[in-house]
C-alpha positions as CSV (number, residue, x, y, z in Angstrom):
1,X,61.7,-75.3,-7.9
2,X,61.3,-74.4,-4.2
3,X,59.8,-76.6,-0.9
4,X,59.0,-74.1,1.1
5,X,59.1,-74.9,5.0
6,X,57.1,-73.0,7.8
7,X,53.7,-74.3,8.7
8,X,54.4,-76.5,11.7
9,X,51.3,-79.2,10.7
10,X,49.7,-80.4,7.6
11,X,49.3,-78.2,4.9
12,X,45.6,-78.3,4.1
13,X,44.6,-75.8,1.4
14,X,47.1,-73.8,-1.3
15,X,46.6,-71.4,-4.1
16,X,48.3,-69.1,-6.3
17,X,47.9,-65.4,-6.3
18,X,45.9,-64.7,-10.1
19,X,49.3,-63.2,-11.4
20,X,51.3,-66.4,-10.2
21,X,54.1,-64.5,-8.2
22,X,52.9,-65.9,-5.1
23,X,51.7,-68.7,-2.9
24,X,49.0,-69.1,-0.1
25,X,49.0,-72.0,2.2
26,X,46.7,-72.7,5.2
27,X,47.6,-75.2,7.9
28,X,46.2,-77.2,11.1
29,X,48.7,-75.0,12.9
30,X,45.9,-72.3,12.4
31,X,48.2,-70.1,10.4
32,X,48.1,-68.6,6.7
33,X,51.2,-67.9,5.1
34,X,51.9,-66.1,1.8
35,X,55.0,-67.2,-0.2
36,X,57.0,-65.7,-3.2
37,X,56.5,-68.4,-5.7
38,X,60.0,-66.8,-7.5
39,X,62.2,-67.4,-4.0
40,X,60.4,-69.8,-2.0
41,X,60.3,-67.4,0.7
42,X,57.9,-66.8,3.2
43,X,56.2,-63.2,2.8
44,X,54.4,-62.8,5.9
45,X,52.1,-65.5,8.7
46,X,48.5,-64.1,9.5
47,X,47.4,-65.8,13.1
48,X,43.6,-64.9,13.7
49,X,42.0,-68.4,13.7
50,X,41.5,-70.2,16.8
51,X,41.7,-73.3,14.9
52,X,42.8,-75.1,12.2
53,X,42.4,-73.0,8.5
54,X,41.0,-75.6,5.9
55,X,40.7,-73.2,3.0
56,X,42.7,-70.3,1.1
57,X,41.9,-68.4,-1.7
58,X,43.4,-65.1,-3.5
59,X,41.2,-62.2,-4.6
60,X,41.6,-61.8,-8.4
61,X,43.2,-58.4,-8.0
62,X,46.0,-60.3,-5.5
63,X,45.2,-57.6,-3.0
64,X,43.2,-59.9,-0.2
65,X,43.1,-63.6,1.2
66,X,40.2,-65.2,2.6
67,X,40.6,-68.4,5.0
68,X,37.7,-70.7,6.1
69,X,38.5,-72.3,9.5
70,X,37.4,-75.3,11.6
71,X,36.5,-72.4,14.0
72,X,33.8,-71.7,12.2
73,X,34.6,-68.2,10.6
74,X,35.8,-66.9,7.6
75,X,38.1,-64.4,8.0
76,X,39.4,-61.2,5.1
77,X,43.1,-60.6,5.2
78,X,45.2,-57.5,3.6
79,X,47.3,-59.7,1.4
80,X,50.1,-57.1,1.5
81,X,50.0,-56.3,5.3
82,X,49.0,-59.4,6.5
83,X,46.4,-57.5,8.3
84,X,42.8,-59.1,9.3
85,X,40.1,-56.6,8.0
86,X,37.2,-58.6,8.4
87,X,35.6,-62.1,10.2
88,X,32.3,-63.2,8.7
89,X,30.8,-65.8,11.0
90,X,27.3,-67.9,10.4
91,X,28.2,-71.5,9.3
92,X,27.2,-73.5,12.3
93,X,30.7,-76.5,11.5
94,X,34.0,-77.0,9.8
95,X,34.5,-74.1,6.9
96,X,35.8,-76.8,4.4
97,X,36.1,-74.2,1.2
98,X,36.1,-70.3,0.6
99,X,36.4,-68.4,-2.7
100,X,36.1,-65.0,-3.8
101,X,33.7,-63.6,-7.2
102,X,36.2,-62.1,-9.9
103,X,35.0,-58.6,-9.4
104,X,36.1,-59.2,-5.1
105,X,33.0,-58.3,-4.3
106,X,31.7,-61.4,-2.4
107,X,32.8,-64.6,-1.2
108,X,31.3,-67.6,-1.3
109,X,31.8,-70.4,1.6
110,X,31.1,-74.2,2.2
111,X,30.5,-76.1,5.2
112,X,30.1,-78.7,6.9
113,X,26.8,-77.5,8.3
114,X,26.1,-78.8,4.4
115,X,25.6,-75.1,3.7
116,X,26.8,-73.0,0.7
117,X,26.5,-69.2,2.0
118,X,27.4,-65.6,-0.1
119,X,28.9,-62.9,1.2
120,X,28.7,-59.2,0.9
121,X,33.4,-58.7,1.3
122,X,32.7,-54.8,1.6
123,X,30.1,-54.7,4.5
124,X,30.5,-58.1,6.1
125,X,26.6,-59.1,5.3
126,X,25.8,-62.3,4.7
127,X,23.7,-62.1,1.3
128,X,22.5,-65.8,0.8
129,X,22.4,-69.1,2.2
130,X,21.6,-71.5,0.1
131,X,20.6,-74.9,1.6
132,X,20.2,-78.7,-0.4
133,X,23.0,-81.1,0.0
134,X,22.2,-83.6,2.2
135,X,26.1,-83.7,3.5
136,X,28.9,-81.2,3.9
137,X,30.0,-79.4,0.8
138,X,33.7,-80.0,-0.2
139,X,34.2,-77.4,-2.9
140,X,32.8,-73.7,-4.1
141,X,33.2,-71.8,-6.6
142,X,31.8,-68.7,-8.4
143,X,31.2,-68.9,-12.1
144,X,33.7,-66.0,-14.3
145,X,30.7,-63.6,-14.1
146,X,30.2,-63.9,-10.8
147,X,26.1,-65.3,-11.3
148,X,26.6,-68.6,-10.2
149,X,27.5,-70.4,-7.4
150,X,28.7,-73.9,-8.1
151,X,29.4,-76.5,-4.9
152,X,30.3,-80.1,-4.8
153,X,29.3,-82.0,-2.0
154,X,29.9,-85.3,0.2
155,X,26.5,-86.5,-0.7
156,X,28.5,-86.7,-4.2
157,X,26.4,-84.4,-6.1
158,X,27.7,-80.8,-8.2
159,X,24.7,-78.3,-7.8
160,X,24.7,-74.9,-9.0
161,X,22.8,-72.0,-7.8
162,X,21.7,-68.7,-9.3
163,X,23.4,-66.1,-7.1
164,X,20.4,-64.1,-7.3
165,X,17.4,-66.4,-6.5
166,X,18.9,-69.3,-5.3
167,X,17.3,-71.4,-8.0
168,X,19.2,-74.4,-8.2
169,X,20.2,-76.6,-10.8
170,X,21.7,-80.7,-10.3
171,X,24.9,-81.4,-13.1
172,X,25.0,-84.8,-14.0
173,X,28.2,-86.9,-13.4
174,X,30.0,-86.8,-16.4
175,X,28.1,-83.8,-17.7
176,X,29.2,-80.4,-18.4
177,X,27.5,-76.9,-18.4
178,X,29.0,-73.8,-21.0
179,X,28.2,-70.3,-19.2
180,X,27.0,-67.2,-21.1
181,X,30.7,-65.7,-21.2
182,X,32.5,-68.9,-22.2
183,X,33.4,-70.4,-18.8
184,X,32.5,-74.2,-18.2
185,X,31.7,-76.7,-15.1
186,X,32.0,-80.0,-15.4
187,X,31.3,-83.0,-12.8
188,X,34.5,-84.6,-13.2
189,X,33.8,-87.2,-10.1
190,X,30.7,-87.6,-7.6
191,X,31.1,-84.6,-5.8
192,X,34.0,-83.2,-7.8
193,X,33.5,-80.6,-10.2
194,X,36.5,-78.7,-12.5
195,X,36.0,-75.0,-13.5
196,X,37.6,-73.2,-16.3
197,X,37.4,-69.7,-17.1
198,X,36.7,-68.9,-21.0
199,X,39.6,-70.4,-22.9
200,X,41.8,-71.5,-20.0
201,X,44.0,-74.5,-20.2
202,X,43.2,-78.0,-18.1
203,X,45.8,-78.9,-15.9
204,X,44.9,-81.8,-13.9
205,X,45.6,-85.1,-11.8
206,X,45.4,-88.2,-12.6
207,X,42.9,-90.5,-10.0
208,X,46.0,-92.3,-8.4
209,X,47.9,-88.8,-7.9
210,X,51.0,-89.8,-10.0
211,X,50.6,-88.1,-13.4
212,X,49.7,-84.4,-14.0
213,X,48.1,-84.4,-17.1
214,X,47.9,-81.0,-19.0
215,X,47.0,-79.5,-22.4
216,X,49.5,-78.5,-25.1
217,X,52.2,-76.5,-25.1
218,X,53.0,-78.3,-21.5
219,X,53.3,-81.8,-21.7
220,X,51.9,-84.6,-19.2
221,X,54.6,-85.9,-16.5
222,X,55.1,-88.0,-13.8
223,X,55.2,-86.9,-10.8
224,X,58.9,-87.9,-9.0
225,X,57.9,-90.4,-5.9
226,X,59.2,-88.7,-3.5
227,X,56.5,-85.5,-4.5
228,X,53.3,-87.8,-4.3
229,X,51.5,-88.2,-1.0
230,X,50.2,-84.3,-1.8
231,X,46.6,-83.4,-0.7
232,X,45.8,-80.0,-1.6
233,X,47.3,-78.5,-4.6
234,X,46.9,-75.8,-7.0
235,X,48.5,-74.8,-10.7
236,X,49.2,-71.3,-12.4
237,X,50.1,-71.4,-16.0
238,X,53.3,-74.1,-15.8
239,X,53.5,-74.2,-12.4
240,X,51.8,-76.4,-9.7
241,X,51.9,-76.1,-5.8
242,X,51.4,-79.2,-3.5
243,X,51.1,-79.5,0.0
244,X,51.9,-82.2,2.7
245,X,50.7,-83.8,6.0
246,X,54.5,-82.7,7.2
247,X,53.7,-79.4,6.6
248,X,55.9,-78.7,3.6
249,X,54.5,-76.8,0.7
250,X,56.4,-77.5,-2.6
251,X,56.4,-75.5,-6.0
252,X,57.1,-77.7,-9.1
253,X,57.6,-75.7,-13.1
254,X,56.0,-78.1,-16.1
255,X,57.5,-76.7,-18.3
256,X,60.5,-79.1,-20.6
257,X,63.7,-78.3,-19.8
């Protein structure tokens, strides 16, 4: 569909606004970028890091952006204005994943300080930090309802943590766990979980990053050669986002033609 070209280094995080009409990218130029997914254009470039960004993630409402930063911080951005309303700062390394709760309430951050930490987005407080991997964490997440916390982790394990006591529980490799409203993790790979909300489609990669494999009414393709070499990625209903060590970000539609 579109490869959209801005970020001046590689492209290390993407995601898709919840209603799919637009694109987030963060980059080791220390930018974030929003993106109409429809025209491939850039929307507006928030500068506020003071180093590279390493992770992006939409509120579900579409209205904010929060980045997590080898500087360190994680930093609240108006999605609309490209405004920064808010730097949350604790981790003690590399922010290496950020992610917002459904309701947009509180983010939840990963590090390479091999803490998971829970943020307050309204007043800037830092609610929990919850402490067990014995290596960086690679990947959070909130459950749908917002109560848990899960986090995948270098040491290769998937742990997740009650939000509200930070009671802990280990998930197996290979293993899945069903939430109260229907949403499931599953430890997909050591260290690598996938979360689906209730009764969302799988869209997913294959291990040597040349098939995208998906659920019916989309079909499984292979990914053209001259697309592969992605790192981050991210998929909204048909679509899927991937981006590069060149800095290009590149929307591509599932669906037959």
């Amino acid at each position: 569909m579109h490869v959209l070209e801005g970020h001046s280094d590689e492209v290390s995080s993407v995601a898709f606004s919840p209603d799919g009409k637009y694109i987030v990218s963060g980059a080791w130029d220390k930018a974030v970028q929003v993106w109409s997914a429809a025209t491939g254009k850039k929307q507006r470039k928030m500068k506020g890091h003071s180093d590279a960004v390493r992770s992006v993630a939409f509120s579900s409402n579409g209205t904010q952006v929060v980045s997590g930063s080898k500087d360190k911080s994680v930093q609240v951005w108006d999605a609309t204005t490209g405004k920064l309303e808010r730097i949350l700062e604790g981790h003690l390394e590399t922010l290496v994943s950020v992610a917002f709760s459904r309701d947009g309430k509180r983010i939840v951050s990963g590090s390479k300080d091999n803490s998971v930490r829970v943020w307050n987005t309204i007043t800037g407080e830092m609610e929990r930090v919850l402490e067990g991997h014995s290596n960086w964490t690679m990947s959070v997440a909130f459950s749908p309802d917002g109560k848990k916390v899960v986090s995948g982790s270098h040491d290769h394990s998937v742990r997740i943590w009650d939000t509200m006591t930070g009671e802990v529980t280990l998930l197996p490799a290979s293993k899945s766990i069903a939430f109260p409203d229907g949403g499931t993790v599953t430890h997909i790979m050591p260290g690598i979980f996938q979360l689906l909300a209730p009764g969302e489609k799988t869209v997913s990669i294959s291990q040597d990053k040349d098939w995208l494999l998906t659920e019916p009414p989309m079909e499984a393709c292979s990914i053209p050669p001259e697309f592969r070499g992605f790192y981050p990625h991210a998929f909204s209903g048909s679509k899927a986002c991937f981006g590069y060590g060149t800095g290009l970000v590149v929307i591509v539609d599932l669906k037959p033609v």
